[in-house]
MDTraj code that builds the backbone (N, CA, C; nanometers):
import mdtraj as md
import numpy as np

residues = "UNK UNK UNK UNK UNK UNK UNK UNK UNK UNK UNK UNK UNK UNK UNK UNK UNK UNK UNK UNK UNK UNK UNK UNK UNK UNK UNK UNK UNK UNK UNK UNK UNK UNK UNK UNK UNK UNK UNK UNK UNK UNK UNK UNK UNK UNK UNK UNK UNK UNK UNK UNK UNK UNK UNK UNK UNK UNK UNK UNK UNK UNK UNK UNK UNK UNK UNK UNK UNK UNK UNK UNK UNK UNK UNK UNK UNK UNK UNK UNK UNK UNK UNK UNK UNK UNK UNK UNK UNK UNK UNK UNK UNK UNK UNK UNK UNK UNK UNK UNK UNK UNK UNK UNK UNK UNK UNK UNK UNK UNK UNK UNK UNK UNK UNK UNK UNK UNK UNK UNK UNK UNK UNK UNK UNK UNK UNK UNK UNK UNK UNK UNK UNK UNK UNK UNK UNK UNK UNK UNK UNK UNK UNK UNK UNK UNK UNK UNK UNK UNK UNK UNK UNK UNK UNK UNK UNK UNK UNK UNK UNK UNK UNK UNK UNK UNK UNK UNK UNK UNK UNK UNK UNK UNK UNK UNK UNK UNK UNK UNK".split()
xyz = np.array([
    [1.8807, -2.6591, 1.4523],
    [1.8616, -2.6610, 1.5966],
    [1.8617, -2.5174, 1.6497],
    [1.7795, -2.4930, 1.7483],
    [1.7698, -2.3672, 1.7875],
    [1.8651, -2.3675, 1.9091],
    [1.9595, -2.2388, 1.8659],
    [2.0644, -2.2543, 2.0139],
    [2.0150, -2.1506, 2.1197],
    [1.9540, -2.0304, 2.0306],
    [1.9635, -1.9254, 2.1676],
    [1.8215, -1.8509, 2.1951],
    [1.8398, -1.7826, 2.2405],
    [1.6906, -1.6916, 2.2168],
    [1.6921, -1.6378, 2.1589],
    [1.7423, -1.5427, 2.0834],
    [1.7355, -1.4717, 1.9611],
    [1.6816, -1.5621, 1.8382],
    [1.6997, -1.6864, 1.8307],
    [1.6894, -1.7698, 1.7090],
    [1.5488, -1.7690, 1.7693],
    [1.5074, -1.8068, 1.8667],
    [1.3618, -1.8425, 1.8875],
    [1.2608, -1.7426, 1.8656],
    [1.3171, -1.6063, 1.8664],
    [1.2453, -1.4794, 1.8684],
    [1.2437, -1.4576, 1.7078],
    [1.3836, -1.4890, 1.6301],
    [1.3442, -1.4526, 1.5067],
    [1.2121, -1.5720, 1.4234],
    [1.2192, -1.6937, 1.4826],
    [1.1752, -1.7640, 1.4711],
    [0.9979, -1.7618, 1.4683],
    [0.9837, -1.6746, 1.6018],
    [0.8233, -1.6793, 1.6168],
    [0.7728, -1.5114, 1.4957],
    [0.8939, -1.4694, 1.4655],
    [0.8951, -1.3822, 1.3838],
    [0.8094, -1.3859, 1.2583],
    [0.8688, -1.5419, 1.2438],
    [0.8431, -1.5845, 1.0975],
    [0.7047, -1.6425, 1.0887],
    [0.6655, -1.6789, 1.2343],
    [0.5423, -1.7337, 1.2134],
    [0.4576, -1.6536, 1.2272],
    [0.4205, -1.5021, 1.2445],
    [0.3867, -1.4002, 1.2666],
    [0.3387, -1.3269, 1.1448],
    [0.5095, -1.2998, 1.0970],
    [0.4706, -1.2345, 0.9373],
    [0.4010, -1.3466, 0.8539],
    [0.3710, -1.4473, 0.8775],
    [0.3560, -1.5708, 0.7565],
    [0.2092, -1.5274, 0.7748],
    [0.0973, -1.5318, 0.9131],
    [-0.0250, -1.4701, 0.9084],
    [-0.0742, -1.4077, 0.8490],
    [-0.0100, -1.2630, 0.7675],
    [-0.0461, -1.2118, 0.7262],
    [-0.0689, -1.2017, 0.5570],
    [-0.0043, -1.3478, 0.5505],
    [-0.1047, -1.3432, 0.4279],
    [-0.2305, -1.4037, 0.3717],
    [-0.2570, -1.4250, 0.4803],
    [-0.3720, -1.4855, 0.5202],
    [-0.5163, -1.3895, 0.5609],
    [-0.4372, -1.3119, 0.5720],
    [-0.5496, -1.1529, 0.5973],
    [-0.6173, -1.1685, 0.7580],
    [-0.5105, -1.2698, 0.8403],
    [-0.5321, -1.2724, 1.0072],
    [-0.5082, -1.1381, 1.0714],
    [-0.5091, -1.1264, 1.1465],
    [-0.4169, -0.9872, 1.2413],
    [-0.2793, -1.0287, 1.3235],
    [-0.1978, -1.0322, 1.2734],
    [-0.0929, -0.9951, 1.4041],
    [-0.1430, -0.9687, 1.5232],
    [-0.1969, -0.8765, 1.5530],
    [-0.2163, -0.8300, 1.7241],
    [-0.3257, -0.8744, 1.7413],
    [-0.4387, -0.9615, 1.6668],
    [-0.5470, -0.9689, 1.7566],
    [-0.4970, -1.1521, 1.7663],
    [-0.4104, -1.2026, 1.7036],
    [-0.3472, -1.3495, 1.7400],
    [-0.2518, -1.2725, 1.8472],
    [-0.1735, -1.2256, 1.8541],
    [-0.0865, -1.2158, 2.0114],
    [-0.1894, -1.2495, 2.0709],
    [-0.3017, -1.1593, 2.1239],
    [-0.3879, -1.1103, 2.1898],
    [-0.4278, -1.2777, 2.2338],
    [-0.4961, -1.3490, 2.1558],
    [-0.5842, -1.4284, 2.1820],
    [-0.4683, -1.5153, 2.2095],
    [-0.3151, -1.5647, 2.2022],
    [-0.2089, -1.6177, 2.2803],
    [-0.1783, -1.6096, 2.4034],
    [-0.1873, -1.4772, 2.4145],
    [-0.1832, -1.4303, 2.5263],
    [-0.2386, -1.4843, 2.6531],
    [-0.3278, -1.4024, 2.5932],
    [-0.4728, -1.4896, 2.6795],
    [-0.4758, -1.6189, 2.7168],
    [-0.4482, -1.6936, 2.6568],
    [-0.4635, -1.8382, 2.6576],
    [-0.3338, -1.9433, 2.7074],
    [-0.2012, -1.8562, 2.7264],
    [-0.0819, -1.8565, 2.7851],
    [-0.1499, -1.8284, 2.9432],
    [-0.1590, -1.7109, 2.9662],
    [-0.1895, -1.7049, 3.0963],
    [-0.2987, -1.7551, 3.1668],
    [-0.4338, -1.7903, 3.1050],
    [-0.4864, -1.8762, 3.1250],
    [-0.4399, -2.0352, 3.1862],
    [-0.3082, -2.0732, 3.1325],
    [-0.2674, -2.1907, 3.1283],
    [-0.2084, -2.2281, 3.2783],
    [-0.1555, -2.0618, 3.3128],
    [-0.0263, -2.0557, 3.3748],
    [-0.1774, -2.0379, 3.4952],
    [-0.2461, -2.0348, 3.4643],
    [-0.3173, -1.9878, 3.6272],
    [-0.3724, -2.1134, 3.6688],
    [-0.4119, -2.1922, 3.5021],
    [-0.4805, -2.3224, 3.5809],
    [-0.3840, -2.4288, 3.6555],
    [-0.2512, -2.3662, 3.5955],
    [-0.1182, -2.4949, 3.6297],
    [-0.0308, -2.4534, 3.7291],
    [0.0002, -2.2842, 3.7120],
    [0.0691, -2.2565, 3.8182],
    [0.2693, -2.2783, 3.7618],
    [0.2607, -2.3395, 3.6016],
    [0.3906, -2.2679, 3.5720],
    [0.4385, -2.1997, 3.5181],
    [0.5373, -2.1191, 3.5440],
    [0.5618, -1.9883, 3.4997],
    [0.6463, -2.0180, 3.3623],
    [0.6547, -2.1172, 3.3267],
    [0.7097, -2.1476, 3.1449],
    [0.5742, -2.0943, 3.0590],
    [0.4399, -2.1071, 3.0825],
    [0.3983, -2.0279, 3.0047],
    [0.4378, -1.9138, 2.9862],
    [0.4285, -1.8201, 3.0961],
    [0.4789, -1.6317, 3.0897],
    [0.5806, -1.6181, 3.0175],
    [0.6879, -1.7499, 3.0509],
    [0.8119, -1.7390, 2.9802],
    [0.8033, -1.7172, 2.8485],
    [0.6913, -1.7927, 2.7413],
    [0.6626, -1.7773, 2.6358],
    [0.5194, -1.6910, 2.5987],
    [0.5109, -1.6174, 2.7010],
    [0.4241, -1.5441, 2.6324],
    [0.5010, -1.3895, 2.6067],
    [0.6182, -1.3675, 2.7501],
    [0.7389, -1.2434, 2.7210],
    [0.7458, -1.2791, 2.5749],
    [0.8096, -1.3999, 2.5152],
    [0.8677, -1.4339, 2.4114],
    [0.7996, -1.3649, 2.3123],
    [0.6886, -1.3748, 2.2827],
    [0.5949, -1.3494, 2.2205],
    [0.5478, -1.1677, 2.2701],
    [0.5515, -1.1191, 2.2682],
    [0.5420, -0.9888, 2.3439],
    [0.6473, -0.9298, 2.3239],
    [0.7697, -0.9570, 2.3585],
    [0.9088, -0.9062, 2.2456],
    [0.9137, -0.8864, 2.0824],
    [0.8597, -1.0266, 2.0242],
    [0.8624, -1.0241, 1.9187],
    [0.7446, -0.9005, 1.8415],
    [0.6382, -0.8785, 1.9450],
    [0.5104, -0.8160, 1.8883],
    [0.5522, -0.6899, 1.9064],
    [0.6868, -0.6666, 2.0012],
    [0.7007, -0.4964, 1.9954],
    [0.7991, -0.4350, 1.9160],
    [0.8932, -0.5562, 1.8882],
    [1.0303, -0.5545, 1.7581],
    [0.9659, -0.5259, 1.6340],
    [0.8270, -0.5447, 1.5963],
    [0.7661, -0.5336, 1.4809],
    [0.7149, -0.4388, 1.4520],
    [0.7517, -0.3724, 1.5940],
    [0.6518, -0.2135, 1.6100],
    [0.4914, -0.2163, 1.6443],
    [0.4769, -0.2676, 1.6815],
    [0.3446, -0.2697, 1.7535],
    [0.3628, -0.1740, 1.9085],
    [0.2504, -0.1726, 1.9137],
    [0.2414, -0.0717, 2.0646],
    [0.1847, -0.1680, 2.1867],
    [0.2613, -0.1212, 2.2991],
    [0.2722, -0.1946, 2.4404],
    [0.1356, -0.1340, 2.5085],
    [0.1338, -0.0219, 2.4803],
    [-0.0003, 0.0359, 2.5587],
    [-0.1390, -0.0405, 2.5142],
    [-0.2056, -0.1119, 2.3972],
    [-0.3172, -0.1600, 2.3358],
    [-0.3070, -0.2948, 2.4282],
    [-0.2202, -0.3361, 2.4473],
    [-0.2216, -0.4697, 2.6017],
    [-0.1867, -0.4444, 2.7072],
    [-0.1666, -0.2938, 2.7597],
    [-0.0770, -0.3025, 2.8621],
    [-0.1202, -0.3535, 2.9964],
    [-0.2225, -0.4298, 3.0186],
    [-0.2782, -0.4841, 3.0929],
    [-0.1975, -0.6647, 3.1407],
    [-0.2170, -0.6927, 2.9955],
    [-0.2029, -0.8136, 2.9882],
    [0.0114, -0.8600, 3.0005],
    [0.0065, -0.7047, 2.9223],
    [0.2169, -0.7130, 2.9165],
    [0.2763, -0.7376, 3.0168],
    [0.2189, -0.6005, 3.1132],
    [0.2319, -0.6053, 3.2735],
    [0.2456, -0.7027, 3.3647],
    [0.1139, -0.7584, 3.3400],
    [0.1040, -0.9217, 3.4256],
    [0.1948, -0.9853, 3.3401],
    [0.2621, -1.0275, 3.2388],
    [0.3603, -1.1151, 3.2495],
    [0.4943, -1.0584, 3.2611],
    [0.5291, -0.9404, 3.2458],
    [0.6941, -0.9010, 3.3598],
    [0.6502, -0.9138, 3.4643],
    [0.4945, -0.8578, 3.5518],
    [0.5339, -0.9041, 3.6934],
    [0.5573, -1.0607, 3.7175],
    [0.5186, -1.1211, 3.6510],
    [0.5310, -1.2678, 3.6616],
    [0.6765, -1.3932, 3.6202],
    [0.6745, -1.2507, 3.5429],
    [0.8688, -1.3268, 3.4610],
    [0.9802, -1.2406, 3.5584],
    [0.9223, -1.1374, 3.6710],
    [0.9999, -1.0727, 3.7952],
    [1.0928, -0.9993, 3.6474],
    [1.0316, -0.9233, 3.6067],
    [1.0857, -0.8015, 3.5122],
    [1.0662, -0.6736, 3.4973],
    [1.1466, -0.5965, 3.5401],
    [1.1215, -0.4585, 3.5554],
    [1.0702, -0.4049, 3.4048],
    [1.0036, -0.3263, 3.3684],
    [0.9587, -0.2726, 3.2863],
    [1.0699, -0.1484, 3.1979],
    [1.1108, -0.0835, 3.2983],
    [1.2237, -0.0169, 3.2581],
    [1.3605, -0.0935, 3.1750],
    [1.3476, -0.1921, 3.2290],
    [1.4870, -0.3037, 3.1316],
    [1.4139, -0.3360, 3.0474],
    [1.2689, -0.3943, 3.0584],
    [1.2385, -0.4737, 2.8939],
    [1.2189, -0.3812, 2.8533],
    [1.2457, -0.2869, 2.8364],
    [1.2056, -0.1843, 2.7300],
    [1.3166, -0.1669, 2.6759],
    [1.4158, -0.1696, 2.7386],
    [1.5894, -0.1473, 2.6794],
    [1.6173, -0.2495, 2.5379],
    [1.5320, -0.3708, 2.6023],
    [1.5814, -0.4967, 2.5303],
    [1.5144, -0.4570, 2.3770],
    [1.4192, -0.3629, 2.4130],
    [1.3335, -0.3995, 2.2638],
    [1.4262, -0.2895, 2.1521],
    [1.3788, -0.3498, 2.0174],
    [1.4856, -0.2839, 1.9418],
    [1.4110, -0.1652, 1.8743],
    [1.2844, -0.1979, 1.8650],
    [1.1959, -0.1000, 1.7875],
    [1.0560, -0.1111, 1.8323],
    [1.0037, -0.0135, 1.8445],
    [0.8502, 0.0337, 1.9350],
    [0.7835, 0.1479, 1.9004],
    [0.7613, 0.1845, 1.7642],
    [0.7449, 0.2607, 1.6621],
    [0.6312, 0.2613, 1.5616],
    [0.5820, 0.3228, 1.5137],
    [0.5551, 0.2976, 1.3703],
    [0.6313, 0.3632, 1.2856],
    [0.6728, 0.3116, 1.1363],
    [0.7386, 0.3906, 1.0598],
    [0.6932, 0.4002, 0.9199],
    [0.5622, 0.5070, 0.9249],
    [0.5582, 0.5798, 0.8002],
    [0.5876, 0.7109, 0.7568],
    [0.6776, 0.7719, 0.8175],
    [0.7501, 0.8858, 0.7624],
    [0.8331, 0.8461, 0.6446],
    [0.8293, 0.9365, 0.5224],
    [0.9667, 0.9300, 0.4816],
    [1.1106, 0.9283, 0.5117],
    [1.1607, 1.0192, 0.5873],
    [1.2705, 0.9867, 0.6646],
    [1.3110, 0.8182, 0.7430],
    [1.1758, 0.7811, 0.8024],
    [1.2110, 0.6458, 0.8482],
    [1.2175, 0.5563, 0.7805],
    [1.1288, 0.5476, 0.6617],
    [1.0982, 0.4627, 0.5229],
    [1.2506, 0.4554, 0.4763],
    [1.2962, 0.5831, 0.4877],
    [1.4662, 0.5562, 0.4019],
    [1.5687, 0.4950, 0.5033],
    [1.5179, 0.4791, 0.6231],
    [1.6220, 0.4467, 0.7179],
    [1.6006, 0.3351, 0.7112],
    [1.5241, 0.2299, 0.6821],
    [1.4383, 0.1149, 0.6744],
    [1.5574, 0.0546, 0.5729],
    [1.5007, 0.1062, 0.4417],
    [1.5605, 0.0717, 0.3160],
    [1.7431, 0.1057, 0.3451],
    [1.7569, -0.0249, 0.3472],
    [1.9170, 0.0588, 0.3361],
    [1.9711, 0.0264, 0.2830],
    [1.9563, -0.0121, 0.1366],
    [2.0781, 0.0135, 0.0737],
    [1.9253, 0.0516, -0.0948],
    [1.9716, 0.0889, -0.2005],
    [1.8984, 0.1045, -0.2601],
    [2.0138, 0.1494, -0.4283],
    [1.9966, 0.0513, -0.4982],
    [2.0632, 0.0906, -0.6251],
    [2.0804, 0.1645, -0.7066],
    [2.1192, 0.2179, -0.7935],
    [2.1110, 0.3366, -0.9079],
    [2.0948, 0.3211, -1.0338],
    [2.1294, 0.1711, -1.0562],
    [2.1120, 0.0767, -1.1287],
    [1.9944, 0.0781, -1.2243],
    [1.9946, 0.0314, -1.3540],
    [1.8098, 0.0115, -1.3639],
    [1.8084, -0.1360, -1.3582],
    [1.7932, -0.1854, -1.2514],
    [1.7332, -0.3432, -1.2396],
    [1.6883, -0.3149, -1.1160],
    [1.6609, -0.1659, -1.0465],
    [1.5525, -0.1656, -0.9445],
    [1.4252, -0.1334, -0.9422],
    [1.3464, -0.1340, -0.8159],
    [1.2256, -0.1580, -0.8821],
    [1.1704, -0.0263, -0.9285],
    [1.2128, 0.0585, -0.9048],
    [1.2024, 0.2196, -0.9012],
    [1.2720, 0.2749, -0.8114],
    [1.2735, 0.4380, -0.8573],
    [1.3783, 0.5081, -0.8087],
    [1.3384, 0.5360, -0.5839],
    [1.4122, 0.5373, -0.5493],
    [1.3677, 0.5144, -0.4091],
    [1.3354, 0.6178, -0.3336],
    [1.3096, 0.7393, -0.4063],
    [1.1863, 0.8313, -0.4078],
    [1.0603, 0.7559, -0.3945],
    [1.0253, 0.6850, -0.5018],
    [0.9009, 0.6765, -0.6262],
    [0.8747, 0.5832, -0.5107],
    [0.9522, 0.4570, -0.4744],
    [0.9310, 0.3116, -0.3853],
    [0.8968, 0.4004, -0.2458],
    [0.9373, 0.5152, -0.1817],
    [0.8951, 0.5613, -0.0702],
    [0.7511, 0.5814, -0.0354],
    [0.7372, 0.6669, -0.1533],
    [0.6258, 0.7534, -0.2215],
    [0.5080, 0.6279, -0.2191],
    [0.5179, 0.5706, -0.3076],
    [0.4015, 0.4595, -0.3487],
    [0.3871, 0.3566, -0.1745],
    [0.4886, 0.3541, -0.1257],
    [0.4820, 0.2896, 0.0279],
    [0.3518, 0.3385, 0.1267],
    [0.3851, 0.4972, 0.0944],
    [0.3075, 0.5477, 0.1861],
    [0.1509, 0.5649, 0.1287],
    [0.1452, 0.5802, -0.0048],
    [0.0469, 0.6187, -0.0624],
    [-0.0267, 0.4614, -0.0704],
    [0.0038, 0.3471, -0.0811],
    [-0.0397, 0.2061, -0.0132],
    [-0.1404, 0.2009, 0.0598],
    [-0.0370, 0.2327, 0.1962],
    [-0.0404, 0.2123, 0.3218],
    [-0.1798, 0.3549, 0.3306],
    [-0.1809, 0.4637, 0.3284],
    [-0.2503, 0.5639, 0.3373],
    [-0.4076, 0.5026, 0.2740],
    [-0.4216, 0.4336, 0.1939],
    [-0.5361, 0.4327, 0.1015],
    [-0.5744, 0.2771, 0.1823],
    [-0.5055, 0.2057, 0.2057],
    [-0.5411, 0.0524, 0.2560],
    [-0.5442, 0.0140, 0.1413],
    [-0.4849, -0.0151, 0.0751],
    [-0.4723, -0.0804, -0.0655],
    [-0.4293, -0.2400, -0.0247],
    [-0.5000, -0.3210, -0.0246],
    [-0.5102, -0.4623, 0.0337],
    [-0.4095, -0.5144, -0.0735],
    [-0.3192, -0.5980, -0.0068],
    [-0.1908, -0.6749, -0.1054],
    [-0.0841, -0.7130, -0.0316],
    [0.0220, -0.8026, -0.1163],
    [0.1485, -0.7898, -0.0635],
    [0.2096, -0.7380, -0.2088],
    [0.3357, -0.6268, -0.1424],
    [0.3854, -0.6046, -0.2989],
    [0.5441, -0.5910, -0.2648],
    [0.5996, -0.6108, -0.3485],
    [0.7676, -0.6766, -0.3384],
    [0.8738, -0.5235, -0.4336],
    [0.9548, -0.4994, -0.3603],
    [1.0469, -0.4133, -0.3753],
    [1.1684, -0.4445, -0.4109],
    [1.2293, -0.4051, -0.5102],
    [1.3756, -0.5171, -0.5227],
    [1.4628, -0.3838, -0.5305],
    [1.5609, -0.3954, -0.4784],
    [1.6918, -0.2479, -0.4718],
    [1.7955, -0.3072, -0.6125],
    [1.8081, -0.3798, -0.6426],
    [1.8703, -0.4223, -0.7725],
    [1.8569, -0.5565, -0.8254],
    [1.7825, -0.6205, -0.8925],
    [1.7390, -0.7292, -0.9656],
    [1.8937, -0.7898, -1.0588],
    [1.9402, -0.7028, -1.0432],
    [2.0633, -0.7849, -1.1964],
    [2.0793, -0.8962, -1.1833],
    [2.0543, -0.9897, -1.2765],
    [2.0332, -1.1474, -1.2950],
    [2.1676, -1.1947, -1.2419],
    [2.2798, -1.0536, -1.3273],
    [2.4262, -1.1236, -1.2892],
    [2.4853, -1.1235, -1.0908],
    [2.4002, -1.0404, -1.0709],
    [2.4202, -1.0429, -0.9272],
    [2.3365, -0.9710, -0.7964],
    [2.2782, -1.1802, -0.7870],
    [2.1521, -1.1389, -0.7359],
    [2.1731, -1.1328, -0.5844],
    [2.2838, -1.1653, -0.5258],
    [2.3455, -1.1049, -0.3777],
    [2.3227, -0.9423, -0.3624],
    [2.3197, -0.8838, -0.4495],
    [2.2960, -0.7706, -0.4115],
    [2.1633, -0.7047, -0.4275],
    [2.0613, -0.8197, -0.3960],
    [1.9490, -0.7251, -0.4226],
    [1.8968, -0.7568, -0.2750],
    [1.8075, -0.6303, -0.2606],
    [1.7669, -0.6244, -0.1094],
    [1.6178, -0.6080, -0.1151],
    [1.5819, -0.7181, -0.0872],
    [1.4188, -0.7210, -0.1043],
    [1.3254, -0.6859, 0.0230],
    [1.2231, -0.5610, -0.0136],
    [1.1382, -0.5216, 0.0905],
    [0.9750, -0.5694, 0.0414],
    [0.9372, -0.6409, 0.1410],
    [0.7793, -0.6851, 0.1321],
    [0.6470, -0.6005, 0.1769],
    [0.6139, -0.5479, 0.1013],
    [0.5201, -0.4391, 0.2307],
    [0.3905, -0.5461, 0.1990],
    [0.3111, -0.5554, 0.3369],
    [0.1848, -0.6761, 0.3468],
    [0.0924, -0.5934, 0.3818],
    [-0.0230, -0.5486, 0.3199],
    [-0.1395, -0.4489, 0.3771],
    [-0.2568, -0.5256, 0.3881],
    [-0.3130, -0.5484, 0.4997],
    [-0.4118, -0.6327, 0.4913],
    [-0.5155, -0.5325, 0.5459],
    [-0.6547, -0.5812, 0.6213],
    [-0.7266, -0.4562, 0.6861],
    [-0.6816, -0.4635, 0.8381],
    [-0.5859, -0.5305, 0.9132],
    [-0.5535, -0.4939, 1.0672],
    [-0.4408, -0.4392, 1.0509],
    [-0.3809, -0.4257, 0.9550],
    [-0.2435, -0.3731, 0.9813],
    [-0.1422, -0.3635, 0.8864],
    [-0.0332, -0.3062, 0.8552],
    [0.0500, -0.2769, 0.7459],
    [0.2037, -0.3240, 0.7887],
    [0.2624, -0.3446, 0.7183],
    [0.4163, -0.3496, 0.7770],
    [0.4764, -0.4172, 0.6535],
    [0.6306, -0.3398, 0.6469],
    [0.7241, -0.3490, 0.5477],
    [0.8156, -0.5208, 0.6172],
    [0.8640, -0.5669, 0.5496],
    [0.9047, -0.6587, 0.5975],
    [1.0929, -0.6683, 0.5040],
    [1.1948, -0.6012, 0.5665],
    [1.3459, -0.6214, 0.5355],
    [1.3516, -0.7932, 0.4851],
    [1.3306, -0.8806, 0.3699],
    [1.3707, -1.0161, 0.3653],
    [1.5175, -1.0828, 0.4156],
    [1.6169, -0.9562, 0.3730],
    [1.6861, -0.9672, 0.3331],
    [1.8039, -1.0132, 0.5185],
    [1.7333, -0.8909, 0.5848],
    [1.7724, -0.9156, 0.7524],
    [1.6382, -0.9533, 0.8227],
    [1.5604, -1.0042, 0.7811],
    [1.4205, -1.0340, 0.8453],
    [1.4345, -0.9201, 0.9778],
    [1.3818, -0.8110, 0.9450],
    [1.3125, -0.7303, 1.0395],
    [1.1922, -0.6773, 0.9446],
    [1.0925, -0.6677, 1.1001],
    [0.9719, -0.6231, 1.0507],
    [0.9255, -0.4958, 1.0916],
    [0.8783, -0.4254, 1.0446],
    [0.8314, -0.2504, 1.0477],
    [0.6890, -0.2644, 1.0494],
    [0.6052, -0.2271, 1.1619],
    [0.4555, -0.1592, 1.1476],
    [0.4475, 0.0034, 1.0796],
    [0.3925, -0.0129, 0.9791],
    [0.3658, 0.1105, 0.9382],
    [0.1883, 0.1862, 0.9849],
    [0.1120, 0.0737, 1.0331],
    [0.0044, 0.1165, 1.0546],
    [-0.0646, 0.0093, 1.1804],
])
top = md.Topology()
chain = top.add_chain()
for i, resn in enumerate(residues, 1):
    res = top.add_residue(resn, chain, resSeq=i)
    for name in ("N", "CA", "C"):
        top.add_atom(name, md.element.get_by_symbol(name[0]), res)
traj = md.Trajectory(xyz[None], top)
């Protein structure tokens, strides 16, 4: 049962990253939600669509996507959900892209020494970016320690490169990273 909003946000999360292996776009499905949310709300006149289209618009900027490529469409639904722009921006947790190295390691957080990882987390940085840089179409799986005897401690990163877009995916805390 879904109790709060956060569950609902991680929720549309999941249906988001699941697109992409499908070789859809993330942002050009917001987009066409969007659209079709407010569409709804104009032919009906209730504001529970906007309600779920914010919803959706949170989740698309937690992933790191950029507010400015809709900011047309974002706009009209805080003015409509009576939301200052300056607070939803507070709310969001990440509004970024992160392909630096430095951020790549801030991403990864925890990473073994072990050899039951997938490589040294140099090498896993390195090959991230060099991926992502080339468009190397795939999903490819990162493990921080595999040991059969203890598989609680492995922290699995998904990076999904399709041609609209890139992003590392934390399994382990389901957060999602746009890298491109």
């Amino acid at each position: 049962m879904i109790e709060n909003g956060r569950d609902v946000i991680e929720a549309i999360k999941l249906l988001y990253g699941t697109i992409g292996y499908r070789n859809i776009s993330i942002e050009k499905t917001l987009e066409v939600l969007v659209d079709q949310l407010v569409t709804l709300y104009n032919q009906t006149q209730d504001k529970e669509y906007c309600k779920v289209a914010l919803l959706h618009i949170k989740v698309y900027l937690e992933m790191g996507f950029v507010y400015e490529q809709h900011k047309d469409a974002f706009d009209f639904i805080l003015t409509i959900n009576n939301i200052d722009k300056d607070s939803f921006w507070e709310q969001i947790l990440s509004k970024k892209n992160y392909l630096s190295k430095t951020d790549l390691r801030r991403i990864i957080k925890r990473w073994s020494s072990s050899k039951y990882h997938t490589k040294g987390i140099n090498e896993v940085i390195e090959e991230i970016i060099e991926h992502v840089n080339s468009n190397k179409y795939g999903i490819y799986y990162y493990h921080s320690n595999q040991n059969p005897q203890k598989k609680e401690a492995d922290d699995v990163y998904e990076l999904i490169i399709n041609e609209h877009e890139s992003y590392l995916h934390d399994l382990k805390r389901n957060r999602f990273y746009k890298l491109r």
